[in-house]
KEPADO-404465 format. One record per residue (C-alpha): residue in three letters; z, x, y. Coordinates in steps of 0.05 Angstrom, whole numbers, plus 5000, padded with zeros to 4 digits. Example, Ala and Ser with C-alpha at 12.3 -4.5 7.8 and 13.67 -1.06 7.14 Angstrom:
BEGIN
ALA515652464910
SER514352734979
This chain:
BEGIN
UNK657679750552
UNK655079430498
UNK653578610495
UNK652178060427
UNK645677840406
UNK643677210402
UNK647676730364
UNK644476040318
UNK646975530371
UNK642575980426
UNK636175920379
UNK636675170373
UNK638175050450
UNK632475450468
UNK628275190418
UNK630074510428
UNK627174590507
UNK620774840485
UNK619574270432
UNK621873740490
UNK615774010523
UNK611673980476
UNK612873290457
UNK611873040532
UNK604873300526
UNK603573000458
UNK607372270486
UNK601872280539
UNK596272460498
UNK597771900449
UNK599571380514
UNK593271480547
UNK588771700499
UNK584371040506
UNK582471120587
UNK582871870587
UNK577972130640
UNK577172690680
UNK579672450746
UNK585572210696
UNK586272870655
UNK586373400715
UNK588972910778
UNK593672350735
UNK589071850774
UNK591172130833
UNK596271550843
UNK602271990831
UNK609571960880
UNK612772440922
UNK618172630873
UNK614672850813
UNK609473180848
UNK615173480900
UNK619073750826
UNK612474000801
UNK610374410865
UNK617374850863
UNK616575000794
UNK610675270803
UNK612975660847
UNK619075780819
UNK617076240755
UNK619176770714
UNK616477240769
UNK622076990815
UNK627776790769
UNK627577520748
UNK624577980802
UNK629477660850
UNK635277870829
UNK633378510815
UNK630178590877
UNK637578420909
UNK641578810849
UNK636779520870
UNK634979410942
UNK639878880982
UNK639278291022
UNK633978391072
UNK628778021020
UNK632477381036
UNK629477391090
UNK623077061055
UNK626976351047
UNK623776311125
UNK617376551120
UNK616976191051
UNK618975511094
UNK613975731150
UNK610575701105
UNK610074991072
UNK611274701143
UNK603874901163
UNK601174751096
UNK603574121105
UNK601474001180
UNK595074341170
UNK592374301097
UNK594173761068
UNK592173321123
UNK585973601117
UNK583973721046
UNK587573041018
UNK582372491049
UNK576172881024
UNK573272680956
UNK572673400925
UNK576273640860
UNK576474430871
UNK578774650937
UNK573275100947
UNK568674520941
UNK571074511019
UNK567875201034
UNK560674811014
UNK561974141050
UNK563874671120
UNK558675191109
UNK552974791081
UNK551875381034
UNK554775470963
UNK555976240970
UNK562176191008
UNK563975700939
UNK561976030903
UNK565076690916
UNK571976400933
UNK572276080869
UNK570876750833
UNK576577130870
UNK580776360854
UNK579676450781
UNK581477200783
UNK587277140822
UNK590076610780
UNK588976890709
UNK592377510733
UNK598677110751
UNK599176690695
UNK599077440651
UNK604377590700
UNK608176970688
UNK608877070611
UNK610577820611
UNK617477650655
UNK621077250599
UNK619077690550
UNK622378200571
UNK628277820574
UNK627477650510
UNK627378310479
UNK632678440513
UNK638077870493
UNK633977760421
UNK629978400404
UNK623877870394
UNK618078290398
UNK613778210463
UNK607278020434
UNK611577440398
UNK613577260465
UNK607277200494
UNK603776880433
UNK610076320423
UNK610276140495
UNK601676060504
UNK600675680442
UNK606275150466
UNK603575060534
UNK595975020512
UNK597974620464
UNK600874090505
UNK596774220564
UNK590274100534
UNK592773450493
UNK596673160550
UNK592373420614
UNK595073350684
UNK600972810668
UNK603973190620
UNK604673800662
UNK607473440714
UNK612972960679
UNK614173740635
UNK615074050700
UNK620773520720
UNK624473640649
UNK624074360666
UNK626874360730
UNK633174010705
UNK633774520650
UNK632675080700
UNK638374720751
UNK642874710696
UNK641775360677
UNK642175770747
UNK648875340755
UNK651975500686
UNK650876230707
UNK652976140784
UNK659975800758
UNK660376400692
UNK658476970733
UNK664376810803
UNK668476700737
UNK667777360707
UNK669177700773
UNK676077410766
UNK678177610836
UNK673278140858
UNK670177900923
UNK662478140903
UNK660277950980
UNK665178520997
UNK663378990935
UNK656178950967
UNK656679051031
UNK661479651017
UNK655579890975
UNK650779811024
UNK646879181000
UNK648078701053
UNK643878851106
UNK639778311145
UNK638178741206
UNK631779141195
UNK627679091253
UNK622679641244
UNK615079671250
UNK613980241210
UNK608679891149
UNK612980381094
UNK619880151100
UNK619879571042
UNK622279081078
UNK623078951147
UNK625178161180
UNK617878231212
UNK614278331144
UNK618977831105
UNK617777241153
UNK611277371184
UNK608077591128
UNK610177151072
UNK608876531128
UNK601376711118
UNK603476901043
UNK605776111021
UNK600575881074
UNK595076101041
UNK597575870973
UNK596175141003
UNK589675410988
UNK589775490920
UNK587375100874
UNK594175010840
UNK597374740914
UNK591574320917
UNK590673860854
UNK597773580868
UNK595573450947
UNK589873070915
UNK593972750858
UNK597972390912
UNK596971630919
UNK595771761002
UNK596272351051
UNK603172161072
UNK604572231012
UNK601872921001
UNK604473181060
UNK611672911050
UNK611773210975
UNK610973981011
UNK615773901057
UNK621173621014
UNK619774360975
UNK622474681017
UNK630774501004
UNK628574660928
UNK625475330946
UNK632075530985
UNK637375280938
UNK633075700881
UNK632576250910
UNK638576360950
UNK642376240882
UNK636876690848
UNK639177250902
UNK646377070893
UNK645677280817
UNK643977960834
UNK649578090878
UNK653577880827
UNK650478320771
UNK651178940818
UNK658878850834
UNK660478670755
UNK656479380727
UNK660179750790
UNK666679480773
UNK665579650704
UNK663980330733
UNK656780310694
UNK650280200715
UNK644979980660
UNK638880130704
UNK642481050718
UNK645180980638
UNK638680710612
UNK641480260573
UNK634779780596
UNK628380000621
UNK627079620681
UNK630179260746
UNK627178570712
UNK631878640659
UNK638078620698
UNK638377950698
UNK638177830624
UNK642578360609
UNK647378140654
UNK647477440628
UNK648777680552
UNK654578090580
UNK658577490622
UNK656877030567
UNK659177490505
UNK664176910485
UNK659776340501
UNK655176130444
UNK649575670463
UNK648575830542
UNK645276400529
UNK640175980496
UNK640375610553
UNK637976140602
UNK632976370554
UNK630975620559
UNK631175640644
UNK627076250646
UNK621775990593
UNK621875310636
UNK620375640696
UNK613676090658
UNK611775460624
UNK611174990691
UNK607275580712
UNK603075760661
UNK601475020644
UNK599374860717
UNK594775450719
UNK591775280650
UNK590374510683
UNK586974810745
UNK583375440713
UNK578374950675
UNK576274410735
UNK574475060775
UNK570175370717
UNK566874680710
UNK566274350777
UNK563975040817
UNK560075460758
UNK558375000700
UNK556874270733
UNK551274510768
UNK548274820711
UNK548874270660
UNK549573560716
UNK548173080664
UNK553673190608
UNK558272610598
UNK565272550614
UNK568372540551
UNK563673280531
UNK566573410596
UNK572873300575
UNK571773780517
UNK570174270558
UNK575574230595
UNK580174360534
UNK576074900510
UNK577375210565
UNK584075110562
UNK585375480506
UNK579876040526
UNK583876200593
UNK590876170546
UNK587676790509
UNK585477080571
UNK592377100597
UNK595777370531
UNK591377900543
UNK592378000614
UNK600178070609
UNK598478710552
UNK596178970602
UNK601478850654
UNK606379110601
UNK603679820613
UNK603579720694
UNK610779890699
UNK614279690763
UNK617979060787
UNK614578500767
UNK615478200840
UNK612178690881
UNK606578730829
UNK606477970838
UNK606678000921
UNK600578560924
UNK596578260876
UNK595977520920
UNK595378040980
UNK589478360962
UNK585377680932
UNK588277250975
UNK586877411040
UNK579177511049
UNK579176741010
UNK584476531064
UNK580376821121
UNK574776401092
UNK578375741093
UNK581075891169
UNK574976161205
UNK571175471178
UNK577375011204
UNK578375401266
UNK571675571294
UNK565675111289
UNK560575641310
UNK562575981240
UNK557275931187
UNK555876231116
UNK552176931153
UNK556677001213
């Protein structure tokens, strides 16, 4: 089975989305380039509205980790992941009964500065804001391998082009635009990722003509919702899905990336009513994400030909991709626009991480070595770093590129592992007043 390369109209779509993004970091650069700050530059003067901030949080969230690993997840294993659309709303229900109620009214600007302020010590800080930075650098590497994979698949653009194209864009409007501009970027990118999820939806139940591919699934086996074991090696069971990826999205309310758009919110009500209306977007994203690799699985098995058994790609992320350049072989242009939805989703990402990555570094390692630097040094700094953790996550997804595996469950057991012992931090201070630094 064989399927076209990109054609000129897909270059300039795509193209044209990444230079829209740009320029929304260089329109806010130039607009407030006069009263810039840095409660301005990392918090947008914390007087931002539920529905950019609500936009912002899903697209986070919503990256290339997801847009791809989902559907392959579906395409290789079945349903049963679905099941995280209720842990995942678990999830944001507590974070936004419990966290942001609590974090919003304090004046910090890390969310381990919390660990200080409730254990009167900074090594508790200290050391969650190591395992933060860690944690976060790894996923933003993980974040910019996913799309280029799919483009070396649909393009035969070279992965280190990939990763080099997509970091210089967002550091470049990241670090000129500062918190605003990733926001009011991550709202353009969620309309070019809507529109681009829906163009496939409507393409793909086209293509089918009138195979059913509910019924080609569960003939095959993939729809299966009722796993109820407690044995810890079956992949996925409904207690592991819900229960664990409830304490999963939980204790990403504790990461830094969560927390600078609590604290960018003009009140608490505001902050808490911005996570909770996530949760609609999370389940229309990912139930359609899910739906796409269904319908990948029952177009190859019609077709009597599996890419993943012929080799004709490497991996499970690539399904996706080489699915799209197969349904849309007559369609100039929208597979530019895909390309586009799956760089939008890296880019919300990656910028967001690149805008929280520095006001760690400075407020919890370098401010209280050097306390008397001005803002606008600090400032400097901060886009310095910018550009310094950019690098550092070019060369984190080289790495990942050797790592083999999907790019999901890579994703899922790295949090695991970093997250929890910062988690357990953050809970045993809010839960049990006895607790201090040494017990």
């Amino acid at each position: 089975m064989s399927h076209r390369q990109f054609a000129p109209l897909d270059y300039v779509i795509f193209g044209a989305c990444l230079f829209i993004s740009i320029g929304i970091g260089v329109y806010h650069a130039f607009k407030g380039r006069h009263h810039k700050t840095t409660n301005e530059y990392y918090f947008g003067g914390k007087t931002m509205g539920a529905i950019p901030v609500t936009l912002s949080l899903i697209v986070t969230y919503q990256s290339s980790v997801f847009l791809l690993g989902m559907p392959a997840e579906l395409y290789v294993y079945g349903t049963m992941f679905m099941w995280i659309l209720v842990g995942v709303s678990i999830g944001f229900v507590l974070i936004s009964l419990l966290i942001a109620p609590l974090l919003h009214p304090l004046d910090i600007k890390t969310v381990y500065q919390y660990l200080e302020l409730r254990y009167n010590h900074h090594a508790p800080r200290k050391l969650a804001s190591f395992l933060g930075l860690v944690v976060v650098a790894i996923y933003l590497g993980l974040v910019l391998y996913g799309p280029a994979i799919a483009l070396v698949t649909v393009t035969g653009f070279p992965i280190w082009g990939s990763f080099v194209v997509v970091a210089v864009g967002v550091i470049l409007y990241t670090s000129i635009g500062g918190y605003r501009a990733v926001i009011w970027a991550d709202v353009f990118q969620f309309c070019i990722i809507i529109v681009g999820l829906l163009s496939i939806l409507i393409k793909g139940l086209m293509s089918l003509k009138e195979l059913n591919f509910l019924t080609v699934a569960k003939e095959s086996g993939r729809i299966d919702f009722t796993e109820i074991s407690f044995d810890p090696t079956v992949r996925h069971t409904v207690w592991g899905l819900v229960i664990g990826n409830a304490f999963h999205f939980f204790s990403l309310g504790y990461s830094q990336l969560i927390v600078q758009r609590i604290l960018s919110c003009k009140n608490t009500s505001i902050s808490k009513r911005s996570v909770r209306s996530t949760i609609p977007g999370f389940i229309v994203f990912w139930t359609s994400t899910c739906t796409l690799g269904l319908m990948a699985f029952s177009y190859f098995y019609e077709r009597g030909c599996d890419p993943l058994k012929s080799k004709m790609i490497k991996s499970p992320n690539q399904i996706l991709p080489y699915f799209v350049m197969n349904i849309f072989e007559e369609v100039p242009g929208l597979p530019g626009l895909f390309l586009a939805a799956l760089f939008s989703a890296t880019i919300s990402t990656l910028s967001s991480g690149l805008n929280s990555l520095p006001i760690i570094t400075w407020e919890d390692f370098l401010k209280p070595i050097i306390p008397t630097v001005s803002d606008g040094k600090t400032l400097l700094i901060g886009k310095c770093l910018v550009i310094l953790y950019g690098g550092l996550a070019i060369g984190i997804a080289y790495i990942i590129l050797h790592t083999g595996g999907p790019i999901l469950q890579v994703t899922q057991a790295t949090f695991g592992c970093i997250n929890g012992p910062v988690v357990g931090m953050f809970i045993l201070g809010a839960t049990f007043r006895c607790a201090n630094y040494k017990t």
